[in-house]
N, C-alpha and C positions, 0 to 999 in steps of 0.2 A: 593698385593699378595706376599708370602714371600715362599720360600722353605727351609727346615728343615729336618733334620733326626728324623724319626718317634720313637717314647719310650714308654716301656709299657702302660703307661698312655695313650696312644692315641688309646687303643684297642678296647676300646668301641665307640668312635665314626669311627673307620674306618669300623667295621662293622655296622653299622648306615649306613653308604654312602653306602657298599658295597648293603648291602638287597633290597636297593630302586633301585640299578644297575640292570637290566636282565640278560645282555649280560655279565657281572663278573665273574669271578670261586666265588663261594660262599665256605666260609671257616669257619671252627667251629672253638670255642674258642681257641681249643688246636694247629689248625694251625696258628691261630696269635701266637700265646705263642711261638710255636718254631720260627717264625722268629727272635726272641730275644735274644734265648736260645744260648750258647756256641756250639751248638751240629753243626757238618758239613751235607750239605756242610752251610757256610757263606751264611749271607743274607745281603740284602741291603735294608732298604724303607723308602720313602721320602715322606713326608707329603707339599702338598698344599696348604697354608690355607689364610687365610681373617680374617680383625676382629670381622668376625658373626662365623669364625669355619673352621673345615676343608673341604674342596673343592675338595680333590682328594688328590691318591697318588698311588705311586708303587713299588711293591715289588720284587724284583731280586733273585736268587741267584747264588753264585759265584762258581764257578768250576773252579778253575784254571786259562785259559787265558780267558775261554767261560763263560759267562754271561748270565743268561736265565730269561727273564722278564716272572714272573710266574700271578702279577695279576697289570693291572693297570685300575684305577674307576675314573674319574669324576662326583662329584655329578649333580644332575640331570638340577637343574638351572643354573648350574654354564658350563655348556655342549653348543658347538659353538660358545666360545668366544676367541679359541685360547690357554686354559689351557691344553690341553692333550698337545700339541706341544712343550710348555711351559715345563710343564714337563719333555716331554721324552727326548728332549733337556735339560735340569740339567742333568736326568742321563746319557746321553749318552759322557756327554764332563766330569762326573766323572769315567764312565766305562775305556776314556782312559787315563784320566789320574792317573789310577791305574793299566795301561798296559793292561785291555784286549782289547784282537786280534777279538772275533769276540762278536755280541750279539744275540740271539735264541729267539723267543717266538712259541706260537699257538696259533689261534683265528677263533673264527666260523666263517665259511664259511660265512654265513648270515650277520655276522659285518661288513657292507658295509663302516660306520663311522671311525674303528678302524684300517680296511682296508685300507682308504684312508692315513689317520694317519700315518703307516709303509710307506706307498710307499712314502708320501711326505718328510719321513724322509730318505728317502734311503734306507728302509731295501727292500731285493730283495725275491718273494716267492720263498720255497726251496723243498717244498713237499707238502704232505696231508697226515692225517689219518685217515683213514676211520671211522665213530661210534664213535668219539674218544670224544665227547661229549656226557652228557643224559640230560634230562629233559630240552627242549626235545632232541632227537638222532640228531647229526648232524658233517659233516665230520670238521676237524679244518685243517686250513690251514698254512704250519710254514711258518718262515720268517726267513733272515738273513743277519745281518748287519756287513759285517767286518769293524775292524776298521784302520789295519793295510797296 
């Protein structure tokens, strides 16, 4: 398993991984597009891969000192072996060593797995929002990890 920064070329298999994901934010074309894009704020996404393809990956973006992990996917086979942790450990030892103070995400309440994931990594819950998912409605729970 190798990690890499993610390039247009990997658009279509990251939505590949993503669609067979439930628990995912599900994202149209044009939102892979702009994480590529010049346009603010900055993004960040790292690709997980193997030599059958890509495995996972995630996507950030950068605000300043605060970091806000917007989507991260484990494809489905590849899921309790350790690669989310894998991951989110790469981004989080790049997060500081490009200075950010703290990192953000939200995740469904119901993401028991994703859940566990944050809190083994130290991030600590910071709130809820209520509705703040559809399909189906369900409340998201944020997290946050300073780093500082």
């Amino acid at each position: 398993m190798k990690i890499r920064p993610a390039t247009t070329a990997d658009i279509p298999a990251l939505m590949a991984v993503e669609k067979h994901a439930i628990t995912a934010a599900h994202w149209s074309l044009e939102q892979y597009q702009a994480v590529f894009s010049r346009a603010e704020p900055a993004r960040n996404a790292l690709i997980l891969e193997d030599e059958s393809g890509i495995q996972g990956f995630l996507i950030a973006r950068v605000v300043e000192k605060e970091w806000e992990i917007e989507n991260i996917v484990i494809a489905g086979l590849a899921r309790r072996r350790g690669l989310g942790t894998r991951l989110l450990s790469n981004f989080l030892d790049g997060a500081r060593s490009e200075g950010a103070d703290a990192v953000l995400l939200e995740v469904r309440e119901s993401n028991v797995a994703a859940r566990g994931l944050y809190k083994k990594c130290a991030f600590l819950e910071s709130g809820r929002r209520k509705l703040y998912y559809r399909d189906p409605q369900e409340d998201a729970v944020t997290y946050r990890l300073d780093l500082t």
